[in-house]
N, C-alpha and C positions, 0 to 999 in steps of 0.2 A: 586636394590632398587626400591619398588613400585614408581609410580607415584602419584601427589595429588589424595585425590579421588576427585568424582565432590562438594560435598559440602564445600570442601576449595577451589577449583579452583575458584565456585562461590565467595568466599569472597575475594580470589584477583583479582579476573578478575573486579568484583567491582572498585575495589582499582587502577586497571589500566586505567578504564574508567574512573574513576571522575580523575584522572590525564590529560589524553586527552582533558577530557574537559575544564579544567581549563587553559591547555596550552592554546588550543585555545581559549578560551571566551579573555584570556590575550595576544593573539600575536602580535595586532594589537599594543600595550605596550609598544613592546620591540623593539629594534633598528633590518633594515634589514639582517646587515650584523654585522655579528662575527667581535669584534675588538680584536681580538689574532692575535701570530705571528706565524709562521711555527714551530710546534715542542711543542707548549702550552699542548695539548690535549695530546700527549707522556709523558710531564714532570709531568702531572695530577695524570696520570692512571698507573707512574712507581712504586711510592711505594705500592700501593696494589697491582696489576695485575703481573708485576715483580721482584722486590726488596723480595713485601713479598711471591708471588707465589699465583698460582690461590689456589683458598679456597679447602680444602678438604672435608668439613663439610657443608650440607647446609646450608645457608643463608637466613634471613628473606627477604622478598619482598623490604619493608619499605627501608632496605639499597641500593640496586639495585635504585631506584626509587631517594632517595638521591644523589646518584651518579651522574643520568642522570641529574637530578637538577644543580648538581654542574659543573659538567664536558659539559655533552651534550650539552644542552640548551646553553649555553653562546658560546659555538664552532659551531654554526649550522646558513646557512643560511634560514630565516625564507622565505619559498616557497609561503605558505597561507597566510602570509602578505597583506592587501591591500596595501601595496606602493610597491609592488614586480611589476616593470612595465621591469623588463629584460628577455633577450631569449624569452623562450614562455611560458607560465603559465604550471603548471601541478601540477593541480586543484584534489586536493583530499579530495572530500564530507562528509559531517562524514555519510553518508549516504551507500558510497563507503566503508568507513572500517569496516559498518555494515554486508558489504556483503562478506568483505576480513576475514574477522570473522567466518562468517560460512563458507567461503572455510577451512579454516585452519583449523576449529572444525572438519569438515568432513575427514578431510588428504587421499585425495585421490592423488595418482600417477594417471593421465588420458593418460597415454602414448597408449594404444587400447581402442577399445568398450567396450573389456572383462573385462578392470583393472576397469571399471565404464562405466559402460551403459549414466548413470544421463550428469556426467560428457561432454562426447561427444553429446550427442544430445539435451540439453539444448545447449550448446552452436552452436549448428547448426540449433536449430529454432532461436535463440536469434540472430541471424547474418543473418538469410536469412529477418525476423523481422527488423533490425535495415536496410539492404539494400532498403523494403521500406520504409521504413521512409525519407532514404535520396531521393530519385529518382533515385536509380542507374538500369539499365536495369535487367531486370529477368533472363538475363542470366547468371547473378553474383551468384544466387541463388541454391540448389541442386536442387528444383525441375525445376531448367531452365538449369540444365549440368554444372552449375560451381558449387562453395561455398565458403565459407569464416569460416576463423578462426580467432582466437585470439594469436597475434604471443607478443612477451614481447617489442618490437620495430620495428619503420619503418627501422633502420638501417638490423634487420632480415627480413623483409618483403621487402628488397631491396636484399639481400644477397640470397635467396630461389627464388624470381623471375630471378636471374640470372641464378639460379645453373639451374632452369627449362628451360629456353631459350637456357643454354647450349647443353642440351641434344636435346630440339626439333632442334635444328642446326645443327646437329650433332650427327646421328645413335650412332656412335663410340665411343661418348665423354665418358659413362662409362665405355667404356673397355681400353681406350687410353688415356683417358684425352685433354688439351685442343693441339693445335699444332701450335698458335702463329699466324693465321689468322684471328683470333676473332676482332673482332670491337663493341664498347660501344660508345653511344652517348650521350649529356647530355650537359648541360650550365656550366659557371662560378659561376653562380647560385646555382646550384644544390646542394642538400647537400651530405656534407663530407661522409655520409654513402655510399653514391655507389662508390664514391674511393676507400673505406676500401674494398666493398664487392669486385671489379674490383683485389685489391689485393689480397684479399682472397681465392679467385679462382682459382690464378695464374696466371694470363693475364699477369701481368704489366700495371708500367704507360703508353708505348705505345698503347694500344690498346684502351686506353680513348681516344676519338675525344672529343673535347670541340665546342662546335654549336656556334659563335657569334649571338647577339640576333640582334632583328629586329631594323631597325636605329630607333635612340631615344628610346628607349625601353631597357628594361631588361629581358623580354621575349624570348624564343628560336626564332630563325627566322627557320620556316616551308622552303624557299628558302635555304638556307646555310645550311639543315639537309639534304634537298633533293640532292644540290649537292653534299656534303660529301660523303651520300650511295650510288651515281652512282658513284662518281670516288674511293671509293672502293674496289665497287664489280668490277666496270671494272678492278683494278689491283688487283684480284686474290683473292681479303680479304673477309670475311665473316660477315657483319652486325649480331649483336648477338641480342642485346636491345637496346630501345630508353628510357633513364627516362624523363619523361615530370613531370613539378612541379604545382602544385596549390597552391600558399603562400609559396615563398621562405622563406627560415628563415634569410636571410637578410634583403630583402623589401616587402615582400609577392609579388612578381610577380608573375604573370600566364602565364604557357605558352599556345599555342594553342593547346591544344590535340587533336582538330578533324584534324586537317591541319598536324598537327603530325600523329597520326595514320593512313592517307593515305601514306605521304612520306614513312611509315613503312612499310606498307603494301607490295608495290612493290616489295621491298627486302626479306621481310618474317621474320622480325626484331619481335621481341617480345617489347610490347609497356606496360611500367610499368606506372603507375602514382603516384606520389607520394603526397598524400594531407595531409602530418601529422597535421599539423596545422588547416589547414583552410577549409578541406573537412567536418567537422561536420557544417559546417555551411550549408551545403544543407540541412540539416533539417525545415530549414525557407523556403515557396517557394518563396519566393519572392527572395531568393540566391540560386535557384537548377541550374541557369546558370553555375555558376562555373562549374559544372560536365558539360558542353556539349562538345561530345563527345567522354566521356569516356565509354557509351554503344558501341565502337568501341577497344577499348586498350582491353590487356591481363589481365594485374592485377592492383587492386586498391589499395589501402593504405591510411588511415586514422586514428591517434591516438583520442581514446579515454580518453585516460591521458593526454590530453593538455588540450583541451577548454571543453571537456566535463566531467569532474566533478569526474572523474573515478580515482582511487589512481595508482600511476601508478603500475607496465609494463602492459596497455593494448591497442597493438595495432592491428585495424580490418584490415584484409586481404581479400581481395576477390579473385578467379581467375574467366575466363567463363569457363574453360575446368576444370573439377573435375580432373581429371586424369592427369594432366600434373604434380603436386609436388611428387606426389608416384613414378611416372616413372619415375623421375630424384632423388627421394631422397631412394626412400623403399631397403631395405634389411632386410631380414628375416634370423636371426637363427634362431637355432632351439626353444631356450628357450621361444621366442615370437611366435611360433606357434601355432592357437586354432581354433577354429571350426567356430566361429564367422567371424574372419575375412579372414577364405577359405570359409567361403561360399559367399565374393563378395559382402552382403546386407549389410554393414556396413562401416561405416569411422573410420580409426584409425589416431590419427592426428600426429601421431608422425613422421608419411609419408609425413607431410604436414609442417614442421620444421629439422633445421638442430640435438638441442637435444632431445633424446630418451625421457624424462621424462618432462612432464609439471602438471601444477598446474589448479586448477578448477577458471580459470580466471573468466570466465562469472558468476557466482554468483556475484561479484563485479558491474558488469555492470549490471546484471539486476536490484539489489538492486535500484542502482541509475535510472533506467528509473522507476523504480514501484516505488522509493520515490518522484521523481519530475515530471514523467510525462511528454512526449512531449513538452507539454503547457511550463512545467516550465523549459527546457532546450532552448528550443525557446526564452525565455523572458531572460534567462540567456544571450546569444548567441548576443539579440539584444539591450542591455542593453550597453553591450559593444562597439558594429559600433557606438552608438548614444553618448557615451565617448569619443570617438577617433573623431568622428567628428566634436567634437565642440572643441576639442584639436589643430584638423586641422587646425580650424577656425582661433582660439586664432593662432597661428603662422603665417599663414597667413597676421591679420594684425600687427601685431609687426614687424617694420623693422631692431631690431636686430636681427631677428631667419627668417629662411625659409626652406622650406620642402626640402630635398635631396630627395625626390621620389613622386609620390603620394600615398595619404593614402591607404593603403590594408585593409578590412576591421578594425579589431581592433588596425591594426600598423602604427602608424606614425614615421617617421625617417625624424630628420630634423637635421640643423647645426644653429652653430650661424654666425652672419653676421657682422666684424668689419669694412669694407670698406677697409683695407689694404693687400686686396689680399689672394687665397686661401692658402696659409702657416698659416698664419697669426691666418684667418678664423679657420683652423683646430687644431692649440695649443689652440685657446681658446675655440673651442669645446670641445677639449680632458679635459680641465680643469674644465668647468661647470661640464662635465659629473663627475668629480673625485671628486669634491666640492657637490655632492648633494649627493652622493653616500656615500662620509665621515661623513655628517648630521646624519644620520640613520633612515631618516624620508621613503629613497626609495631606490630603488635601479633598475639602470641601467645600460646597456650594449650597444655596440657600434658595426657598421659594417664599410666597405669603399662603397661609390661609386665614381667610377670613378678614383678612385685614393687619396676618399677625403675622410676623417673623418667625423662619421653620427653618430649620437644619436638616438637608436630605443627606441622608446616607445609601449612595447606591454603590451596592457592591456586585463588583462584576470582572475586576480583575483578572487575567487569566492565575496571575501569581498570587492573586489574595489568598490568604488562609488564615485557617483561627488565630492561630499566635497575631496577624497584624486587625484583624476584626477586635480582640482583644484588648491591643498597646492604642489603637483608636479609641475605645471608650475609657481604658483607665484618666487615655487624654484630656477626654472630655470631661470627668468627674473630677480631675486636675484641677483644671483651668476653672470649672464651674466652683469650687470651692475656692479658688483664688479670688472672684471674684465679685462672690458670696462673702465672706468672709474679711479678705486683706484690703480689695482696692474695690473702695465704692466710689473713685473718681469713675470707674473703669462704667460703674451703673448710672452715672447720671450723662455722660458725655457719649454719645452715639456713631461719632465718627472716631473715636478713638480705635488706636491699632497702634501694636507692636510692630507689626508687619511692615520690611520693605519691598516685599514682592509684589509685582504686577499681576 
């Protein structure tokens, strides 16, 4: 059966547009979080989808669209919310699905040069482009010997910087694999993705070293990495990678990359850095400090689907060595065989990721820098520190609440303060946090330090603004005197919650 032709696709793709938009114009509306229970969304979609069997016959649009009405929307947590102040933002422009739009019109597979010339080299000036922008050294760049792509996450841009450290460590490693000498370095900090990739690999949990950070700090201690790597290269082990973080996703900590990437050095460790979060913010120079140091590391990492506006999976990858992802990841049948890429002048990226087939990401991103322009990701970016810091503020002087960390650029993480000691402190943290979450006005998530229950507050919304940075903390000083005050069941009972949300 044909497909539309283009003058009906035009009148539904209409139809799908003025949908999107009305969602959005209205989300701000709607509560953050989905109040169904586990198994809602199955009991919805059983009598048409199974009961009656999927449809034989096409179907109008119109009903699709009803559906998601009915069904989606009320099951979905709303991400583009301005009171979405949990995990990290990821921030999708409609400017971004302008550009996710003509990738997908275009349907290009960019897995070589040859499947799309466009495809590959758009995105290899748009990446050597966006590395100045940030201040990353030139040799991140192809014409500086490295380059950068667009991998679909930092968890993959974690998992590829290993596979590549494996091999430079190890002539053998593609013909033998690994042999249980391997050593991985990294914080308590760090994120879960380089565990996954550590397993991925095959290492094992053993081969993760955990770095205690610097006293008082949350930070890797450069001290306690560097003894780790001499006592175990002295017994016989193989330092592989070091992941250094910029904006943990618990407190936004930093670690020291420069003072990292020497302790690295010595050993011959491959020096990853991971800035999902909080490495677009070198775009501001008044924040290129963050990166010092990192014209010294291997690979970079920076999601553009978090703070920068970009619909997600896009996240920027840098290496300095072009050469090093091909050599640990390339294999050539024969069916990918072409003239193009034996003759050397070209990049195929599929050498530069673990699957074969990728999508025309950078259309997406470029959309969003050509619709807002530097200027206007900058003012995005700083819009946000100048939120968080009068957030600060406000907790600061309130002596029910105070900061479990200090602020990281747009994240602040604090607790509440009942005077009857950290247990105490921490059930009725856990409770505000569940009491403001149950409103539907916001929605928030939680980490530990130390041992202790912490309420993160990241803000990053495209739609956030003061007024809802604002009606978030009256929330909080709400609910904290509610609970303070009216309901000391709410302090001694830990799993208590108003909340039916999932």
């Amino acid at each position: 059966m044909p497909d539309v032709d283009p003058e009906e696709f035009r009148r539904l793709g209409h139809a799908v547009v003025d949908w999107i938009a009305d969602y959005r114009a209205g989300v701000a509306d709607r509560p953050v979080l989905p109040d169904v229970q586990p198994g809602w969304v199955r009991e919805q979609l059983t009598p048409t989808l199974l009961a009656a069997g999927l449809p034989e016959e096409p179907q109008p649009l119109a009903g699709l669209l009803d559906e998601i009405d009915r069904v989606v929307v009320p099951a979905t947590t709303h991400w583009q919310h301005p009171g979405f102040f949990g995990y990290f933002p990821a921030n999708a422009s409609l400017h971004s699905l302008l550009g996710d739009m003509l990738s997908t019109g275009l349907g290009v597979q960019g897995m070589l040069w040859a499947t799309s010339p466009a495809a590959t080299e758009v995105e290899q000036v748009l990446l050597d482009a966006m590395a100045a922008a940030l201040g990353l050294d030139p040799s991140f760049t192809f014409a500086g010997g490295g380059g950068g792509s667009i991998q679909d996450s930092a968890s993959s841009a974690a998992l590829v910087a290993l596979l590549a450290a494996l091999h430079r460590s190890n002539p053998d490693w593609r013909e033998r694999g690994v042999d249980g000498t391997e050593r991985v370095y990294a914080t308590a900090e760090t994120h879960s993705a380089l565990a996954k990739a550590v397993r991925v690999v095959g290492l094992g949990k053993q081969a993760l070293r955990i770095i205690e950070p610097s006293p008082g700090s949350l930070a890797m201690s450069p001290d306690a990495l560097a003894a780790a790597l001499r006592a175990d290269s002295e017994a016989g082990l193989r330092p592989v990678l070091v992941c250094a973080t910029i904006g943990t996703t618990g407190t936004g900590a930093i670690d020291p990359v420069r003072e990292i990437a020497h302790a690295a050095a010595e050993h011959g460790a491959w020096v990853h850095v991971d800035a999902a979060w909080a490495g677009v913010a070198a775009l501001c120079p008044e924040l290129r400090h963050l990166l010092d140091g990192v014209e010294l590391v291997d690979s970079f990492c920076t999601n553009a689907h978090k703070w920068l506006l970009t619909a997600f999976d896009a996240s920027l990858f840098w290496v300095r060595d072009a050469a090093a992802l091909p050599a640990a990841l390339s294999i050539t049948p024969e069916f990918l065989r072409n003239a193009a890429s034996e003759s050397g002048f070209v990049v195929d990226y599929r050498d530069w990721q673990v699957p074969l087939g990728r999508r025309f990401r950078a259309l997406k991103l470029w959309a969003v820098v050509h619709g807002h322009g530097l200027s206007g990701l900058r003012a995005h970016i700083r819009s946000h520190l100048a939120l968080a810091e009068k957030l600060a503020g406000q907790v600061r002087e309130d002596p029910t609440f105070e900061l479990a960390a200090e602020p990281s650029l747009a994240l602040v993480c604090l607790r509440v303060v009942t005077g009857d000691g950290p247990e105490a402190d921490d059930r009725a943290t856990r409770t505000v946090l569940e009491r403001v979450n149950a409103s539907g006005s916001a929605f928030l998530t939680h980490t530990t330090v130390g041992g202790r229950y912490v309420i993160r507050v990241a803000i990053g919304s495209l739609l956030t603004e003061s007024s809802h940075v604002d009606a978030l903390w009256e929330s909080l000083r709400d609910e904290a005197a509610k609970v303070l005050a009216n309901d000391p069941d709410d302090r001694r009972d830990p799993g208590h919650s108003e909340s039916t949300h999932v």
